[in-house]
N, C-alpha and C positions, 0 to 999 in steps of 0.2 A: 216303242210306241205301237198301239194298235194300228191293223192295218185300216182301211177307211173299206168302206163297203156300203152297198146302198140299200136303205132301209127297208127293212120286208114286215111282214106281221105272221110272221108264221113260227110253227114250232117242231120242234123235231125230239123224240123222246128214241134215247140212246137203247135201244135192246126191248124184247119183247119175250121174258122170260115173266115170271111169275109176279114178278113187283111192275115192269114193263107195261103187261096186257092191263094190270090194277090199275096204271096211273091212267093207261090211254082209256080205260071206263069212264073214270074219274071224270076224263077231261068231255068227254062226249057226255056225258051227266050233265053237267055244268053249262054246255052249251052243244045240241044236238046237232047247228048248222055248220061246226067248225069245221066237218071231216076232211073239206079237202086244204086246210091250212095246219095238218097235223101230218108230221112224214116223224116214217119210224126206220131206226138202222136197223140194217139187220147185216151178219157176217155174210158172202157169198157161200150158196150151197149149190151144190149139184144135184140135192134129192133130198128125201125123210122129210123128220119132222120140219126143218126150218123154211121146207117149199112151201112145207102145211099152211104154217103158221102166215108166211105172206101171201098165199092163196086167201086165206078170209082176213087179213087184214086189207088187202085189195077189194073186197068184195064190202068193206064199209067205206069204199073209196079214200083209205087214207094213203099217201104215197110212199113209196117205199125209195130207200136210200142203201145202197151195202159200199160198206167199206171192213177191211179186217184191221181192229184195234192194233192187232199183235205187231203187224205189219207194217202199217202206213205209218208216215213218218208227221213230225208233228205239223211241218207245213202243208203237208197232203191234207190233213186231218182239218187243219187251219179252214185250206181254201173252199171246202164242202162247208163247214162250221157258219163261214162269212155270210151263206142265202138265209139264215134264221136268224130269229131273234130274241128266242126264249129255247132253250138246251134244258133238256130234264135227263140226267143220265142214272139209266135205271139197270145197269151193268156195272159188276163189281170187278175184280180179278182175273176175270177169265184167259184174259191178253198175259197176265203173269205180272210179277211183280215191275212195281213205276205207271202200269195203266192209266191210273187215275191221274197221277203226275201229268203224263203225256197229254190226257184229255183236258186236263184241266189248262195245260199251257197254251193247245189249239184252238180253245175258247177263248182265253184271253187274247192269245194273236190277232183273232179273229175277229176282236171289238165285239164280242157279241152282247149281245143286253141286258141279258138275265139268264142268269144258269142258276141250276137246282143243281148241283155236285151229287156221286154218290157218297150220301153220307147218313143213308136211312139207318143208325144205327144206334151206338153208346155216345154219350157225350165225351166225344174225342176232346175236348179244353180240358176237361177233370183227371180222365184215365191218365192222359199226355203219350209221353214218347217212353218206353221201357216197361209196357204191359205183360211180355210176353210175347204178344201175338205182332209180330214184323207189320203186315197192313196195318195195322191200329198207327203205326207210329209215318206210313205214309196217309194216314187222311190226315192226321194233324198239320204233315207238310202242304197240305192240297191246302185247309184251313189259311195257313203264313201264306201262300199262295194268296187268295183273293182278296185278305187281310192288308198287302201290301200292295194292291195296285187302287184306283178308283172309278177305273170306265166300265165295265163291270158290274152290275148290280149282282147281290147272291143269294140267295135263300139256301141256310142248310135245315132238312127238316131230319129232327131227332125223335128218333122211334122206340127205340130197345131193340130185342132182337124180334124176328118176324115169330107170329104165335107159331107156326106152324115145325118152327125150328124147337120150340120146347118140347115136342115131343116126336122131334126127331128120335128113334132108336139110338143113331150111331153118335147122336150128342150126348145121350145116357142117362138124364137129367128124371127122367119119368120112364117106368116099365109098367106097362097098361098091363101085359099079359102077365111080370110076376110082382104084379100090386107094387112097386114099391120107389121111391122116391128120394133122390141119392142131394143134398147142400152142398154146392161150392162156398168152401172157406169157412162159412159159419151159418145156420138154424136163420141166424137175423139177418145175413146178406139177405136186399131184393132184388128182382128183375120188374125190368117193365117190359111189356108183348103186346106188339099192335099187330093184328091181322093186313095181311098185303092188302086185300082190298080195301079195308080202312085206312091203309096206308097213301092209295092209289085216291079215294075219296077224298081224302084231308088234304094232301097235294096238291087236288086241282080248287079247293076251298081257298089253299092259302094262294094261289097263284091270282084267285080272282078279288080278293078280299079289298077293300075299300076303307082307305085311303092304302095305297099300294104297299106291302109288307117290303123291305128291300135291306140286305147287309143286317141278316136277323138269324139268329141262329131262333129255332119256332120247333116245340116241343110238343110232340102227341103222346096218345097212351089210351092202348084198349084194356089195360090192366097192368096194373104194379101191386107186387107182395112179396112178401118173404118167402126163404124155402121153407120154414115151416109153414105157413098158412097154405102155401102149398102142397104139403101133405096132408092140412087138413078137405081142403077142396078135393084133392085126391079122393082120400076116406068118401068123403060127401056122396062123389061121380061116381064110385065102385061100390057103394054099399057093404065097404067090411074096412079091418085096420087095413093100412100098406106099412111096410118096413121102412125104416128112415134106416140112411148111409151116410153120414157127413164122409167127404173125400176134401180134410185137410191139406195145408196149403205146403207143409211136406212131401205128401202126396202128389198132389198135382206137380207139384216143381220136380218129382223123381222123375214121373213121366213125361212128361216133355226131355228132359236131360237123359233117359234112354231111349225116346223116341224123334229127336229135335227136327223131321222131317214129318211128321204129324200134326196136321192143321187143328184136327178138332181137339187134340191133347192140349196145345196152344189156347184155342179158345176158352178151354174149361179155367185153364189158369187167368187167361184176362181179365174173365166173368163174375172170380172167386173173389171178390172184392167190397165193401160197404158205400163205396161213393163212384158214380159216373155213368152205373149201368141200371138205376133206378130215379126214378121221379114222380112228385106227387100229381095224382093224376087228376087234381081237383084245380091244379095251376095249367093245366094243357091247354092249348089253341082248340081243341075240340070241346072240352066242357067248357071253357068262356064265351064258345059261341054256340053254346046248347047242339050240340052235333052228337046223334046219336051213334054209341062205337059197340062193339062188339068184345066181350072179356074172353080170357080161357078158359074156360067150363064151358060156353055158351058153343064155342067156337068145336069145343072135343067133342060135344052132342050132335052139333050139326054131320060131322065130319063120321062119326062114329053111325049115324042115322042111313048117312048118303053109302058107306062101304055095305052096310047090311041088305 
């Protein structure tokens, strides 16, 4: 049974990494007077960037909270959990594998009210368990997880992967410098790519939304298409052909099988699929409620603008 705790209105948003800083925008967008009922974890540092980082999140007055996932055990985890009452956890992996497991249990211990799981990603019901990729088959357990208890309310929100990760280099997916555009599994597999701060944006939409969203799996999307339409938006962006690479699913499955400690060799195989990692983006919680999102082209120009 949950444990009993007494009621707060506050929120606490797990990690303040790149999808983190988006939702805590989000949430300060939403309502500018929140600041001092927003507290952010953060791991203990002794110095660099993560002093940085709660140095100006201290300076928007929001509070700061450190515990190390890796470490703390799920009652430790529990008893910091129990002073909120809405959990947005915006940290994936980091702690190693079970994290999510662990976070998700010290939530529940903790009676707490509404959690956002991290689960900004594929629709873990469809993919399920034997993608490939090991975490994929721990967020499904997180899923049986809040699925199976009722004190709890959950919102998972489903994204695709972050825009920014599509043209990660070392995901391979797109080569800006030599033009050219590589298909997991098939030309007609899609992707859907929400940019983080539309991520962080839509977040705090669905947190506030009216009559209260709860035990909702809730689906965004700043663009969904195929790998081919994506070489042709490619073409469009660079002003010349790009070379197309299909890396079939013999392929992908060699690699992993000579590489089985390689994450992103994992993901390419997960990815390489026609259902779970795409959705139409005219059925999203952001076009039903006319909320303006940002595609990938839009997002490459920005991005491509800001380096120059």
């Amino acid at each position: 049974m949950p444990e009993m705790k007494t009621p707060v209105a506050e929120t606490l948003v797990i990690g303040a990494g790149e999808l983190g800083l988006a939702v805590i925008t989000g949430l300060l967008e939403q309502n500018a007077e929140c600041t001092r009922s927003i507290s952010v974890l953060l791991r203990p540092s002794s110095g660099g960037t993560r002093t940085d980082i709660a140095r100006q999140l201290k300076q928007k007055d929001l509070q700061i909270v450190y515990a190390d996932l890796a470490t703390e055990t799920v009652e430790d985890l529990s008893a910091l959990f129990a002073k909120f009452n809405t959990i947005i956890c915006c940290t994936g992996f980091v702690g190693g594998p079970g994290t999510q497991r662990k976070i998700t249990s010290a939530v529940l211990k903790a009676g707490v009210d509404r959690y956002v799981p991290w689960q900004f990603g594929v629709d873990y019901d469809v993919v399920g368990r034997g993608s490939g990729q090991p975490v994929f088959d721990e967020q499904s357990d997180v899923r049986d997880m809040l699925r199976n208890q009722s004190a709890t309310r959950w919102i998972i929100v489903s994204t695709g992967i972050f825009t920014s990760f599509l043209f990660e280099p070392a995901f391979g997916l797109v080569d800006l410098q030599g033009a050219k555009v590589r298909a997991l599994g098939s030309w007609d597999n899609r992707l859907t790519v929400t940019t983080s701060e539309d991520i962080g944006r839509l977040t705090a939409s669905i947190l506030a939304h009216k009559p209260p969203i709860q035990d909702e799996v809730v689906y965004v999307a700043g663009d969904t298409f195929s790998y081919a339409q994506l070489a042709e938006k490619m073409e469009h962006y660079l002003g010349r052909p790009v070379i197309r690479e299909l890396w079939d699913m013999d392929r992908l499955r060699a690699e992993v099988a000579a590489h089985p400690d390689d994450g992103i060799r994992k993901y390419r195989l997960a990815f390489a699929r026609d259902t779970g990692v795409a959705w139409d983006k005219k059925q999203t919680f952001n076009a039903l409620q006319g909320i303006e999102v940002t595609d990938a082209m839009t997002w490459l120009k920005h991005q491509q603008r800001h380096v120059a």
